[in-house]
C-alpha positions as CSV (number, residue, x, y, z in Angstrom):
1,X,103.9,112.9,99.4
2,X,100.9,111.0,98.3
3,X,99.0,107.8,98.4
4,X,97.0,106.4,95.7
5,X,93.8,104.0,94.4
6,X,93.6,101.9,91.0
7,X,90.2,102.5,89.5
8,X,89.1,98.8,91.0
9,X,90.0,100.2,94.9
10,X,88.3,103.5,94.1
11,X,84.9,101.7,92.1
12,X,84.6,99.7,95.7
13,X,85.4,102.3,98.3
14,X,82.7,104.2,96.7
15,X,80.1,101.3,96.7
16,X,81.4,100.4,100.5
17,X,80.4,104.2,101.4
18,X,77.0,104.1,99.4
19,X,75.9,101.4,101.2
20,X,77.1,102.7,104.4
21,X,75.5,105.8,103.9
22,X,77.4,108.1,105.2
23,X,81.4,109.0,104.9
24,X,83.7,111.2,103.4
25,X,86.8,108.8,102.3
26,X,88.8,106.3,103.5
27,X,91.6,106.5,106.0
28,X,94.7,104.8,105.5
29,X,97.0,104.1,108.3
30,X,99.9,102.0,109.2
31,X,99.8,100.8,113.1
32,X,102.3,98.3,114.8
33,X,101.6,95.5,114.2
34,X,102.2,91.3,112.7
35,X,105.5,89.5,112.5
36,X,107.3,92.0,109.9
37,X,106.4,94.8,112.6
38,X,104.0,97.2,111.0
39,X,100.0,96.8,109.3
40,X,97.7,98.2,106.9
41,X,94.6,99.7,108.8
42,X,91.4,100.7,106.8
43,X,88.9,102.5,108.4
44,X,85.9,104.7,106.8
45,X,86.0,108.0,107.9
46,X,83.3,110.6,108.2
47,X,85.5,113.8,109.5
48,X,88.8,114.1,108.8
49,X,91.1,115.4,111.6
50,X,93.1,118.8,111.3
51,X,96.1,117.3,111.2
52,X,95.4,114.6,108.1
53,X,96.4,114.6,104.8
54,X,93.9,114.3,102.1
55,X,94.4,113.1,98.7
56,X,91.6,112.4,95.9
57,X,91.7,109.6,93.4
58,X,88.8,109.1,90.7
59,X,86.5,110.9,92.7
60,X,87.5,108.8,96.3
61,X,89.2,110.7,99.3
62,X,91.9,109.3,100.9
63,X,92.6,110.3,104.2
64,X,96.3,109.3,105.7
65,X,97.7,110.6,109.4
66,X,101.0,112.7,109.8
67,X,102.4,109.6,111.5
68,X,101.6,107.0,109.2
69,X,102.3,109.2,105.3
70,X,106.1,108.5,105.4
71,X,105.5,104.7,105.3
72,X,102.4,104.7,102.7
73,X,104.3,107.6,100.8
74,X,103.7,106.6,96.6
75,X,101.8,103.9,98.1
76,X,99.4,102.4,95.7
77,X,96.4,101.0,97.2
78,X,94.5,98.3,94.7
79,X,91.2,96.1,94.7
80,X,91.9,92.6,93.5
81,X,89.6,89.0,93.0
82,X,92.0,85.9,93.1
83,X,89.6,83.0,93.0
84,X,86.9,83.1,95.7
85,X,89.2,85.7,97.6
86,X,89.2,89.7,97.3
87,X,90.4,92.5,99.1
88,X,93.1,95.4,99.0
89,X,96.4,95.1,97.9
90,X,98.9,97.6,98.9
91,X,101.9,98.4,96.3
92,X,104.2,100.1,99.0
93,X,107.4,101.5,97.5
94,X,108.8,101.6,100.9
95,X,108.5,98.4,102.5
96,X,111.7,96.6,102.5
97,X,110.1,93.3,103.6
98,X,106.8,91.3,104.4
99,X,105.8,88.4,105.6
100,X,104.7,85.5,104.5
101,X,101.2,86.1,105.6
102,X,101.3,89.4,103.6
103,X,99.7,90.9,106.7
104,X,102.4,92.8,107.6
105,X,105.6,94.6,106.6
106,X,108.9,96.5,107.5
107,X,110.5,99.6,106.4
């Protein structure tokens, strides 16, 4: 099982965590959640639990929760600018459906 970042996601997680100052990675969770009845949730995270799963891409940790890796399993996690928006976009190999939002999906 793993979970990964495009060079883009990984280039800004690390500036996000330089100028935060502190942090080891970034955790990557799925909670319940939106219309399609799961969500994406980003969080920076400074000590990984016992139980999480880490996985490095171009020098970034990723940090996923036993619960949530079967859903972001081959999940790749990218950093995109569309116009005057940016943010993550989440190539999810196992969601079946999202919504129109793109806020949430199912599996």
């Amino acid at each position: 099982m793993s979970i990964s970042l495009t060079p883009a996601a990984a280039r800004h997680v690390e500036r996000s965590l330089q100028k935060r100052g502190s942090g080891v990675g970034l955790r990557v969770a799925v909670k319940t959640s939106g219309c399609s009845g799961f969500a994406y949730a980003l969080e920076f995270v400074d000590t990984p639990n016992a139980e999480d799963q880490c996985f490095e891409a171009y020098g970034v940790t990723i940090v996923v929760d036993p619960r949530s890796l079967p859903m972001l399993d081959g999940t790749e996690l990218d950093f995109v600018r569309e116009g005057l928006n940016e943010g993550f976009k989440f190539h999810n190999p196992n969601a079946k459906a999202s919504c129109g939002c793109g806020e949430s999906f199912a599996v």
